[in-house]
MDAnalysis code that builds the backbone (N, CA, C; Angstrom):
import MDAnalysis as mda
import numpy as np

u = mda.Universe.empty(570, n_residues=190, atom_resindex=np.repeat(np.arange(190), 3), trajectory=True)
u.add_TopologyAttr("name", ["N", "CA", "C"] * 190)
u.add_TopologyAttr("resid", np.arange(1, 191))
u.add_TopologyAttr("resname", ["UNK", "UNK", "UNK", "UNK", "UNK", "UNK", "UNK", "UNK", "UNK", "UNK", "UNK", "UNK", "UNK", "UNK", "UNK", "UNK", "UNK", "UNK", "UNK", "UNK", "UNK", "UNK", "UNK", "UNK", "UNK", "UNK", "UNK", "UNK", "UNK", "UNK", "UNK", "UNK", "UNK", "UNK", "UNK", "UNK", "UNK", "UNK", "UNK", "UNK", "UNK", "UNK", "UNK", "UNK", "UNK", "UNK", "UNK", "UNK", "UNK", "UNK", "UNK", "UNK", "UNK", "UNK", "UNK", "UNK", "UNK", "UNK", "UNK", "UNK", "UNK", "UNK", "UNK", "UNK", "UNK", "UNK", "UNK", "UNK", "UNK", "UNK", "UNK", "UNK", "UNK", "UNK", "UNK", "UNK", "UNK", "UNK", "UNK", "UNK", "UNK", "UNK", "UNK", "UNK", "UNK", "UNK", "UNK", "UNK", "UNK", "UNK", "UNK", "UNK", "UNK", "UNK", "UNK", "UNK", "UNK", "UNK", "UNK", "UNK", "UNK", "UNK", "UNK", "UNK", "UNK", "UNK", "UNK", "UNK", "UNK", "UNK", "UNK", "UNK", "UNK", "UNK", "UNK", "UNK", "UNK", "UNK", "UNK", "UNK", "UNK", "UNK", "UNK", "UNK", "UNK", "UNK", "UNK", "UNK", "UNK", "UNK", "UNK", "UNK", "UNK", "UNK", "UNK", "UNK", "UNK", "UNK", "UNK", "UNK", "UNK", "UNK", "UNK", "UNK", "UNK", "UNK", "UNK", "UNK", "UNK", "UNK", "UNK", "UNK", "UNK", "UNK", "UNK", "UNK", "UNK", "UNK", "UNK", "UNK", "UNK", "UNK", "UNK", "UNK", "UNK", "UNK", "UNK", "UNK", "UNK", "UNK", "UNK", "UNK", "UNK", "UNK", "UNK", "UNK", "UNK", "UNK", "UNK", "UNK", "UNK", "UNK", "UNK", "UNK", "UNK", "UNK", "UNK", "UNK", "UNK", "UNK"])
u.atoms.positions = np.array([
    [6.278, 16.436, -57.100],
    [7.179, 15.570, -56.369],
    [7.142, 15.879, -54.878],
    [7.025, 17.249, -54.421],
    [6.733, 17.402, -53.118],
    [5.686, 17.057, -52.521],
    [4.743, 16.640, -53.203],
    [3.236, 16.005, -52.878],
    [3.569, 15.054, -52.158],
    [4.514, 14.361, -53.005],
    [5.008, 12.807, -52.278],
    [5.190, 12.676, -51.740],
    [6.190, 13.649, -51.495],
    [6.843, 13.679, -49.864],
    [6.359, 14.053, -48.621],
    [5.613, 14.950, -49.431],
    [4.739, 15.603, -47.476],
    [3.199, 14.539, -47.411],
    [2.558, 13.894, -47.960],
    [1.153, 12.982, -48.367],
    [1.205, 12.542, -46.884],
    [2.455, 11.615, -46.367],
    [2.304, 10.706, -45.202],
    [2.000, 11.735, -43.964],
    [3.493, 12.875, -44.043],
    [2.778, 13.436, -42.820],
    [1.546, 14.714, -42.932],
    [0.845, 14.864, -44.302],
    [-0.531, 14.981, -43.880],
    [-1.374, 14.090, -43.617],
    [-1.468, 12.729, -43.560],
    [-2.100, 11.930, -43.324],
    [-1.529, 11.597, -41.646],
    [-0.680, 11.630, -41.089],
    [-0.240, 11.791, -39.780],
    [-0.552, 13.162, -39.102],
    [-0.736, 14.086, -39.690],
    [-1.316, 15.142, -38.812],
    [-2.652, 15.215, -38.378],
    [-3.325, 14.371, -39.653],
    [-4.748, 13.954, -39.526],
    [-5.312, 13.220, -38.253],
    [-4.313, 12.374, -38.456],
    [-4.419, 11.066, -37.843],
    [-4.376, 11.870, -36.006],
    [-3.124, 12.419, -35.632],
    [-2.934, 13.172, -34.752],
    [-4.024, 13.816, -33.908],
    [-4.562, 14.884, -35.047],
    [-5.524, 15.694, -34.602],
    [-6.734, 15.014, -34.399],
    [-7.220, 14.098, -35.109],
    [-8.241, 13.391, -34.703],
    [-8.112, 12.283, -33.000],
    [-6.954, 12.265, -32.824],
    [-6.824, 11.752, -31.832],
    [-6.685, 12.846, -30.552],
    [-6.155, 13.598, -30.865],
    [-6.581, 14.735, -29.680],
    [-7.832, 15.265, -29.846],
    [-8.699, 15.151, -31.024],
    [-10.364, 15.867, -30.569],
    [-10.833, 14.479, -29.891],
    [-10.476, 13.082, -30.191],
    [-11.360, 12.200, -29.392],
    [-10.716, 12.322, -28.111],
    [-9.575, 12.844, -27.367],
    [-9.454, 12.526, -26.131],
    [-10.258, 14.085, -25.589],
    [-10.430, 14.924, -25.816],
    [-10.786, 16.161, -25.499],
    [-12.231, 15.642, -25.427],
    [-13.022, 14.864, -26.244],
    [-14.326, 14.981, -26.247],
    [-14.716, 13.743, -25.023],
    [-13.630, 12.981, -25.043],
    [-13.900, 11.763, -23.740],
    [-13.654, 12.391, -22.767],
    [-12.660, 13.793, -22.046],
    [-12.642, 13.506, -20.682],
    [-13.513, 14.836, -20.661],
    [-14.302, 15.478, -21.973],
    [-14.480, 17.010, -21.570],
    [-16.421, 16.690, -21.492],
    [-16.513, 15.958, -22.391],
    [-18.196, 15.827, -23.042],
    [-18.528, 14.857, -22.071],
    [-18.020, 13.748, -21.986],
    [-18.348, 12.379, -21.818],
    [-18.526, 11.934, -20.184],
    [-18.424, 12.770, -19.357],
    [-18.805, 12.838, -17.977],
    [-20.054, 13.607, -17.449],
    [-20.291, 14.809, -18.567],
    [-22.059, 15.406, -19.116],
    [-23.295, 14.546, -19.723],
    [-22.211, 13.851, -20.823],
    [-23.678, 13.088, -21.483],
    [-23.716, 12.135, -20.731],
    [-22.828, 11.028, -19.676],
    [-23.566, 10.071, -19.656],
    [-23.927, 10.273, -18.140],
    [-24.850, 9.590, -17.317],
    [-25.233, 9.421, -16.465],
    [-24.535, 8.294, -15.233],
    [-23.077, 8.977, -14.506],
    [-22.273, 7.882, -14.102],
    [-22.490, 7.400, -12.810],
    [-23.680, 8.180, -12.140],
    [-23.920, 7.451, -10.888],
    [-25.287, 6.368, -11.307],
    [-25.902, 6.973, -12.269],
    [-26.982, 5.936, -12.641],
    [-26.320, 4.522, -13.297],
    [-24.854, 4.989, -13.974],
    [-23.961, 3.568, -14.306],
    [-23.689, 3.147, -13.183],
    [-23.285, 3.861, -12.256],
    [-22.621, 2.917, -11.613],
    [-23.435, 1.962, -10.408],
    [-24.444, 2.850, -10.254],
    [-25.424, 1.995, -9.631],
    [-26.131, 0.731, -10.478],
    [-26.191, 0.564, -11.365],
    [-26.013, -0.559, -12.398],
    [-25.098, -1.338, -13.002],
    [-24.316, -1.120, -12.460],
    [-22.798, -2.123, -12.273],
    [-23.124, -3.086, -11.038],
    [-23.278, -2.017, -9.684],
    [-23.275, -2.384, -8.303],
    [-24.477, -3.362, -8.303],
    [-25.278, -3.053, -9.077],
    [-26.777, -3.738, -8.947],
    [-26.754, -5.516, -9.500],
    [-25.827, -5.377, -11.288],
    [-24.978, -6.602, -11.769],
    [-24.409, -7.438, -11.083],
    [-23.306, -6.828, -10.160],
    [-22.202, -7.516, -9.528],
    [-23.208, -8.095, -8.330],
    [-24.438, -7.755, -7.962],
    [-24.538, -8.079, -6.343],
    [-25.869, -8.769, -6.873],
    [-26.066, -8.900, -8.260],
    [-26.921, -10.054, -8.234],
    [-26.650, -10.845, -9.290],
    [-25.249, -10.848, -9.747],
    [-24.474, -12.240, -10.205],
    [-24.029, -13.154, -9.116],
    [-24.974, -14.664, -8.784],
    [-24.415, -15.416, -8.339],
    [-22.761, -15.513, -8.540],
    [-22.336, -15.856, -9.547],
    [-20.499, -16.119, -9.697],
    [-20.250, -15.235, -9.260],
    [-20.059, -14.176, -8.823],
    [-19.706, -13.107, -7.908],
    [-19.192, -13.314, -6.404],
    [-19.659, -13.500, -5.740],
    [-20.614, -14.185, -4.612],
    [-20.260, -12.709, -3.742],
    [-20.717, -11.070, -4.093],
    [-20.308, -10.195, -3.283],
    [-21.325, -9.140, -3.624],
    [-21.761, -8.637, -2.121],
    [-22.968, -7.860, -2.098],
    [-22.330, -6.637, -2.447],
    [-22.798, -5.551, -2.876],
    [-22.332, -4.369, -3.403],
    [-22.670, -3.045, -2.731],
    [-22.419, -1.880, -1.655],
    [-23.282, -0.954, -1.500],
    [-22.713, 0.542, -1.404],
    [-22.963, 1.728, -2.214],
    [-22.250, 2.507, -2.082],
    [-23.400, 3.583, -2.445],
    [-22.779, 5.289, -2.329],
    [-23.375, 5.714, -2.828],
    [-22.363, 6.819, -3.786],
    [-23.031, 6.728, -4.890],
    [-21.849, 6.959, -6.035],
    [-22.248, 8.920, -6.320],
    [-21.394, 9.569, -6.412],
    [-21.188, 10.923, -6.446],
    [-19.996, 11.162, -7.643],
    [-20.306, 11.956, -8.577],
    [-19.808, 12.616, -9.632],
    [-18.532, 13.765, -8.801],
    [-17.200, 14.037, -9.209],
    [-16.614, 14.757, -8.839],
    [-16.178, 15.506, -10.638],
    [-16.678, 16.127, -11.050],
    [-16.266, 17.005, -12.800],
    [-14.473, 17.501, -12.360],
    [-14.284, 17.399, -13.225],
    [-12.614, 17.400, -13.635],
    [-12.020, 17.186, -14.738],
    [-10.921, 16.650, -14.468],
    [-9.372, 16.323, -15.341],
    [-8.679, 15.172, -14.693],
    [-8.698, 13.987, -14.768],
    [-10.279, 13.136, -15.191],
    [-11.739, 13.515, -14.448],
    [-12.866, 13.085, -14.937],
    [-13.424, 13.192, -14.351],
    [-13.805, 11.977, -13.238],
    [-13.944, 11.847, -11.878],
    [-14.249, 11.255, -10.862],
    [-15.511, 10.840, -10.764],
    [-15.408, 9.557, -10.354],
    [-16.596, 8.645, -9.387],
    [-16.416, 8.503, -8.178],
    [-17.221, 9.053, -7.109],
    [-16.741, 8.426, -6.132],
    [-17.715, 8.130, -5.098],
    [-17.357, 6.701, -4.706],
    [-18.337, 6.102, -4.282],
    [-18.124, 6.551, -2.427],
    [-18.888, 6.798, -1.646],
    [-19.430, 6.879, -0.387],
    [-19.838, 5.915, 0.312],
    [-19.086, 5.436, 1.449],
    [-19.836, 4.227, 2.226],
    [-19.818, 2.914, 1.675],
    [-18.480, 2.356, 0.669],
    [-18.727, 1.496, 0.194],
    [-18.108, 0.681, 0.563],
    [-19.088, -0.299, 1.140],
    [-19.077, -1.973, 1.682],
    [-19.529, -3.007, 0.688],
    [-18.399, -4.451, 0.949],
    [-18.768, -5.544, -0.475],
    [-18.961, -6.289, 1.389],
    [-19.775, -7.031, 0.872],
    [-20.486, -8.108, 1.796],
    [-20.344, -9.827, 1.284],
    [-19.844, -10.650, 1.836],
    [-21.263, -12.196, 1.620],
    [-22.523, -12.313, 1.586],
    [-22.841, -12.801, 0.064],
    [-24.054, -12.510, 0.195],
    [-25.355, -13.145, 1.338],
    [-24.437, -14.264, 1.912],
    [-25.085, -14.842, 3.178],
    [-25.218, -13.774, 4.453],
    [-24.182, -12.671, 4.523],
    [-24.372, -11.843, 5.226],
    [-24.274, -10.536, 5.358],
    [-25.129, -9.906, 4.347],
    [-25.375, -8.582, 3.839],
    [-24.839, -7.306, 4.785],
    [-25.307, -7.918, 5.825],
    [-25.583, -6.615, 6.432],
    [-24.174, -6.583, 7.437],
    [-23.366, -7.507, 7.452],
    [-22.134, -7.367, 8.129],
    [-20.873, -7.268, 7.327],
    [-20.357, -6.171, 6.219],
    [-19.833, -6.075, 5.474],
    [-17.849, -7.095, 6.073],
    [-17.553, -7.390, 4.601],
    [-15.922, -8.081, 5.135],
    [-15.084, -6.735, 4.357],
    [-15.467, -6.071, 3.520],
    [-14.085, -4.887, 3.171],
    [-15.476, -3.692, 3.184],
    [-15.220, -2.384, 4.487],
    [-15.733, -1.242, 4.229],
    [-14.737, 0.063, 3.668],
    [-15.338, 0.938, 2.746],
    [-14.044, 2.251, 3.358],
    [-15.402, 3.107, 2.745],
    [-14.646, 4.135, 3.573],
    [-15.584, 5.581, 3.717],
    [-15.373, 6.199, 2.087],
    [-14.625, 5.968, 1.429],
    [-14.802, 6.384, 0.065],
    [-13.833, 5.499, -1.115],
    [-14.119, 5.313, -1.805],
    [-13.313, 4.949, -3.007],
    [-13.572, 5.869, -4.132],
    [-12.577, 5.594, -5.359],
    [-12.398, 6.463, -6.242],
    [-12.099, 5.516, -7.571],
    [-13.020, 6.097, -8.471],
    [-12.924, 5.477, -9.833],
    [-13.159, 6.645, -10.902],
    [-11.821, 6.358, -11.931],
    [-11.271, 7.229, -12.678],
    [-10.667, 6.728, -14.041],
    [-10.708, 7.329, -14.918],
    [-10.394, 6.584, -16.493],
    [-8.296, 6.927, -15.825],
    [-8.069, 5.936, -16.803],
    [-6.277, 6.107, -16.487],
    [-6.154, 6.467, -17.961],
    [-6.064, 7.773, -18.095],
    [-5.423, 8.218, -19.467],
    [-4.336, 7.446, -20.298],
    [-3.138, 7.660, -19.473],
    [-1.924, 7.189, -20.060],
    [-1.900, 5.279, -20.011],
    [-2.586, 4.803, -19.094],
    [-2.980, 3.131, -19.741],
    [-4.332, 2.716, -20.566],
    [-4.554, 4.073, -20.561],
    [-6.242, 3.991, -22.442],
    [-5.504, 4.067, -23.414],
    [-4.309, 5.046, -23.264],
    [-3.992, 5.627, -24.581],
    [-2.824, 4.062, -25.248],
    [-2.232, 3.586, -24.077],
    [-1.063, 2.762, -24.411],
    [-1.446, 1.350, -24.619],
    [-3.272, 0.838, -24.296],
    [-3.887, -0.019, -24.223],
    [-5.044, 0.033, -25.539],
    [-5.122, 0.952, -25.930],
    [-6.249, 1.254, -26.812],
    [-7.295, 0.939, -26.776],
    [-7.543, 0.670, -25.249],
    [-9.066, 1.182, -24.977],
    [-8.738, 1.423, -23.457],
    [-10.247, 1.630, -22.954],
    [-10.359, 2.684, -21.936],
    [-10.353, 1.555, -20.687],
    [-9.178, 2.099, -19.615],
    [-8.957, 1.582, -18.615],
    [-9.439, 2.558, -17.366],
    [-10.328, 1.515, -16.432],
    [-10.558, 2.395, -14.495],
    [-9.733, 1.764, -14.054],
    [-9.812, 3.082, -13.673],
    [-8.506, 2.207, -12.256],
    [-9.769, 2.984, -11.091],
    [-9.611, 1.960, -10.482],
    [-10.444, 2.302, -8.855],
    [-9.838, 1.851, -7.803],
    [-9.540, 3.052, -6.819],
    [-8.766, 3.130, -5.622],
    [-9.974, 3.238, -4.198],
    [-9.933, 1.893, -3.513],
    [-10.303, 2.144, -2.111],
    [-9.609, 2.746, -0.979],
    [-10.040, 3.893, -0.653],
    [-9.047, 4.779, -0.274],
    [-9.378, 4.034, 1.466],
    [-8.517, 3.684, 2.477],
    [-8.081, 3.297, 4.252],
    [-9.819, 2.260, 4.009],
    [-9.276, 1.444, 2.864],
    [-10.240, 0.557, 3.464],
    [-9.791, -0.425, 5.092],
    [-11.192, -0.513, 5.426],
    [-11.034, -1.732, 6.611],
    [-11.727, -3.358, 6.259],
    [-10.786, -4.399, 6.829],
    [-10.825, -5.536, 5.688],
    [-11.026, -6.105, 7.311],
    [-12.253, -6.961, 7.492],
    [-12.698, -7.594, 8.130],
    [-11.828, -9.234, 8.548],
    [-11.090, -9.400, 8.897],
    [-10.525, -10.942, 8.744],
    [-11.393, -12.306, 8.968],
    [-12.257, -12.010, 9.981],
    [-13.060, -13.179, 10.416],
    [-14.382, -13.191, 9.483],
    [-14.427, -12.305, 8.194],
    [-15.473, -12.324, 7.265],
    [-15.292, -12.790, 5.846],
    [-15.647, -13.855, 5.803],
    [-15.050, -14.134, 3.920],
    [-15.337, -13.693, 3.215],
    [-14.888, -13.304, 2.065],
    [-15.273, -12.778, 0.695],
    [-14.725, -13.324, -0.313],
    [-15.341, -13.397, -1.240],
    [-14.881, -14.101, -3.207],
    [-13.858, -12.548, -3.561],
    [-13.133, -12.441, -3.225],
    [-12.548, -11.453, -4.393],
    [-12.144, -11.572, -5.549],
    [-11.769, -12.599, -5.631],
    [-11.511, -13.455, -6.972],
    [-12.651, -13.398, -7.790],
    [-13.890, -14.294, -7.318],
    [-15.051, -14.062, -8.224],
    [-15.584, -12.516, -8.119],
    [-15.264, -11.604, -7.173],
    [-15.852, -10.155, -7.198],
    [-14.677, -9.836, -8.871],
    [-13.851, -9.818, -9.028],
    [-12.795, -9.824, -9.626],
    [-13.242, -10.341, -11.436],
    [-13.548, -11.209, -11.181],
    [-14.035, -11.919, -12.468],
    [-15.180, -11.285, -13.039],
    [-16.526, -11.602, -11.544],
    [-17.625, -10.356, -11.937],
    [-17.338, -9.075, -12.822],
    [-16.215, -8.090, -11.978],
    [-16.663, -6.722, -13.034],
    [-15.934, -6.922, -14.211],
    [-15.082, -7.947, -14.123],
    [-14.562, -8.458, -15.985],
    [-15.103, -8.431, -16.673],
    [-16.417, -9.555, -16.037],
    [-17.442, -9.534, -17.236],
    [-18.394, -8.380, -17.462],
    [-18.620, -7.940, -16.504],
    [-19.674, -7.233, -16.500],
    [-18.798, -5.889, -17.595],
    [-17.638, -5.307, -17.054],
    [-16.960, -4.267, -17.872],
    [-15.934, -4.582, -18.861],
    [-15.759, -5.826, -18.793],
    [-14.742, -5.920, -19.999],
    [-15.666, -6.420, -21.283],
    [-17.000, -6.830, -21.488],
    [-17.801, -7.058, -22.278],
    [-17.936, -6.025, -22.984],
    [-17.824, -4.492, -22.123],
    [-18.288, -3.242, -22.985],
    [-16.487, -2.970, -23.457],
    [-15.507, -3.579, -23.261],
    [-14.579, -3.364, -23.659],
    [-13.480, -2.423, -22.825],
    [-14.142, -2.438, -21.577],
    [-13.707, -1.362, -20.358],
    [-12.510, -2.106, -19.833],
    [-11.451, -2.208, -18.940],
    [-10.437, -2.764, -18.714],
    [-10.615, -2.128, -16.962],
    [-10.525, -2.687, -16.134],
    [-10.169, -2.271, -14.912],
    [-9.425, -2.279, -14.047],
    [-8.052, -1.860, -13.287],
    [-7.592, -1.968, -11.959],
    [-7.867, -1.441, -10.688],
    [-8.314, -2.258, -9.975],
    [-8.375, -2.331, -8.237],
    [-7.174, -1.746, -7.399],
    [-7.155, -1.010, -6.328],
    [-6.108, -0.719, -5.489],
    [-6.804, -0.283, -4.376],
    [-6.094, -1.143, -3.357],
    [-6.244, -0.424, -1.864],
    [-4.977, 0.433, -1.482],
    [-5.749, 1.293, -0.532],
    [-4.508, 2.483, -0.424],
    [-4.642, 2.356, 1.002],
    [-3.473, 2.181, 1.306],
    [-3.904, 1.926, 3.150],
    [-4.936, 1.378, 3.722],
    [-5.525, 1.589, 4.564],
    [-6.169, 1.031, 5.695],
    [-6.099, 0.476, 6.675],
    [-6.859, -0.903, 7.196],
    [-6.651, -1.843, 8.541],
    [-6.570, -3.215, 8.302],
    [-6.457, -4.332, 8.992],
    [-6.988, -5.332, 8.943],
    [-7.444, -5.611, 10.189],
    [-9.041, -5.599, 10.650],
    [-9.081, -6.685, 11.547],
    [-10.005, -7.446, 11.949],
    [-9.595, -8.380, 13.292],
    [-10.059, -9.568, 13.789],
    [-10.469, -9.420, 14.779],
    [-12.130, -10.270, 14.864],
    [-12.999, -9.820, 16.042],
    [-12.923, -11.080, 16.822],
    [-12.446, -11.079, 18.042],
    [-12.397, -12.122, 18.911],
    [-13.036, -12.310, 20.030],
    [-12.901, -12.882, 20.939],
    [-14.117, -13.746, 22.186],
    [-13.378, -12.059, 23.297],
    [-12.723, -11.447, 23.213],
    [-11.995, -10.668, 24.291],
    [-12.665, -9.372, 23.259],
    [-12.748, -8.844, 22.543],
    [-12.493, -7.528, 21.788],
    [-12.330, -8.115, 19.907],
    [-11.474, -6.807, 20.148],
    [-10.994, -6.465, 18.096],
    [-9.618, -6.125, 18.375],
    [-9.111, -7.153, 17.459],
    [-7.423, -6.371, 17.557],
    [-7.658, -6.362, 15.885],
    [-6.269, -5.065, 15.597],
    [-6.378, -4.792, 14.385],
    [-4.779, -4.688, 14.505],
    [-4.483, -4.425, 12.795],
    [-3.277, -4.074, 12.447],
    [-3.606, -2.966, 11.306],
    [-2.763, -2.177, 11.578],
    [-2.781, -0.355, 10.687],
    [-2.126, -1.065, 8.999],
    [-2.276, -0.747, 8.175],
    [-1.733, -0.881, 7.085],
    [-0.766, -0.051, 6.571],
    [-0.984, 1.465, 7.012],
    [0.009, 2.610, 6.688],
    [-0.328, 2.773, 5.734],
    [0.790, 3.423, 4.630],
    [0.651, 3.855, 3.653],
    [1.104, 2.658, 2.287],
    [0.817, 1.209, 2.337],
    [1.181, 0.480, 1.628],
    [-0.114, -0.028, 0.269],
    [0.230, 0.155, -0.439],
    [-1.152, 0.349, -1.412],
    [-0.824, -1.019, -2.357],
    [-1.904, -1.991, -2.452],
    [-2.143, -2.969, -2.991],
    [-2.613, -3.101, -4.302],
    [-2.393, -3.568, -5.199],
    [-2.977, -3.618, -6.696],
    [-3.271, -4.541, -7.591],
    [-4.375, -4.526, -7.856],
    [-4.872, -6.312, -8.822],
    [-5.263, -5.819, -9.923],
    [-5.074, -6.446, -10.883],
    [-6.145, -6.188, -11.924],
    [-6.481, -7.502, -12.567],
    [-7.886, -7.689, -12.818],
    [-8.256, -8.730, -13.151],
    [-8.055, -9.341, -14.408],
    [-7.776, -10.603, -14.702],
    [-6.946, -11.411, -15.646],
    [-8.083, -12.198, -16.162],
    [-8.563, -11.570, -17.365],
    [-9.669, -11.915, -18.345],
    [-9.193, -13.688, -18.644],
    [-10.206, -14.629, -18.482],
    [-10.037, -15.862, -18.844],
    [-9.773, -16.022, -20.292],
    [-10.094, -15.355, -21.556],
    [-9.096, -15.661, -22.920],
    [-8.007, -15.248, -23.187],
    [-7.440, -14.655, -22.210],
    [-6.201, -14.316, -21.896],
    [-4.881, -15.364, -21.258],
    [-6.171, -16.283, -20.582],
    [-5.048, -17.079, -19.679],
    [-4.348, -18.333, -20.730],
    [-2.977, -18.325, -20.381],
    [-2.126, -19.058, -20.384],
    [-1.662, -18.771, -22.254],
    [-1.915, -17.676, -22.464],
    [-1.679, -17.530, -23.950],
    [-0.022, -16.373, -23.901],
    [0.264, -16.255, -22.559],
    [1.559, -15.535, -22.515],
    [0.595, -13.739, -23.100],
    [-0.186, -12.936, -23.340],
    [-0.798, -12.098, -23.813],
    [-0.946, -11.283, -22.701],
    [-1.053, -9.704, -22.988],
    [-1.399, -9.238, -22.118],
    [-2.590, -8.934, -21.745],
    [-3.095, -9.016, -20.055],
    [-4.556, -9.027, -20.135],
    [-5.440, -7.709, -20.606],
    [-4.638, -6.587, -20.389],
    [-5.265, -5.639, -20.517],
    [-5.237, -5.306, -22.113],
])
């Protein structure tokens, strides 16, 4: 009769422990085996030669090992692809990182990637929207979930006199992109 009673929570301790060896083996193994600047340079490579995109991609991506473990990209400018070489959002680094506590509450694995004092060009257009849609597809196909954030920076505007800008401070912006079978079903996107 005591079998009966304790059955569920051995089958809940199970359940438990198997869920703490898979998070131990995702943030401990899983930044060794895979190759994340060679991913991510194959993301960047996707996004900047998906027309629906319409946004050039350029960074250079560096491994930081940790708790999470870190991506972080160097020098990264999104461009028009009409004008490559005059980027509309630069920043000297961004940061892309699994969000534990929205994997675990989402049940699957969410980035969150932070452009850390980007500078946002005003007189330069960009698709963010379709940049936006791009890594949907490109990462929500593998089942990846992503949020965007700028963390400070500038905005500015190049005129016939100079550049005037405006400081952003410390006000940090946040999107996350809204998967199209998601829309208008009241569901959450992530």
């Amino acid at each position: 009769m005591l079998s009966l009673i304790t059955a569920p929570f051995r089958l809940l301790f199970r359940l438990v422990t198997f869920l703490i060896l898979m998070a131990v083996v995702l943030v401990v193994v899983f930044p060794y085996a895979v190759d994340l600047p060679g991913w991510a340079q194959t993301v960047m490579a996707r996004l900047s030669d998906d027309p629906a995109s319409g946004v050039v991609i350029r960074a250079n991506p560096e491994v930081q090992r940790g708790f999470p473990a870190r991506l972080v990209l160097h020098d990264l400018s999104l461009a028009n692809p009409l004008t490559p070489d005059r980027p509309s959002i630069a920043a000297a680094r961004a940061v892309v990182e699994v969000d534990p506590l929205a994997s675990l509450t989402h049940g699957r694995l969410v980035l969150r990637t932070q452009l850390l004092d980007p500078i946002i060009y005003a007189d330069r257009p960009i698709n963010l929207r379709g940049l936006l849609a791009g890594v949907d597809r490109n990462l929500g196909a593998a089942g990846v979930a992503n949020t965007v954030s700028l963390v400070g920076g500038s905005v500015t505007l190049s005129t016939k006199g100079g550049a005037a800008g405006i400081d952003l401070g410390a006000v940090t912006l946040e999107a996350a992109p809204v998967r199209s079978d998601h829309a208008g079903t009241g569901r959450d996107p992530l």
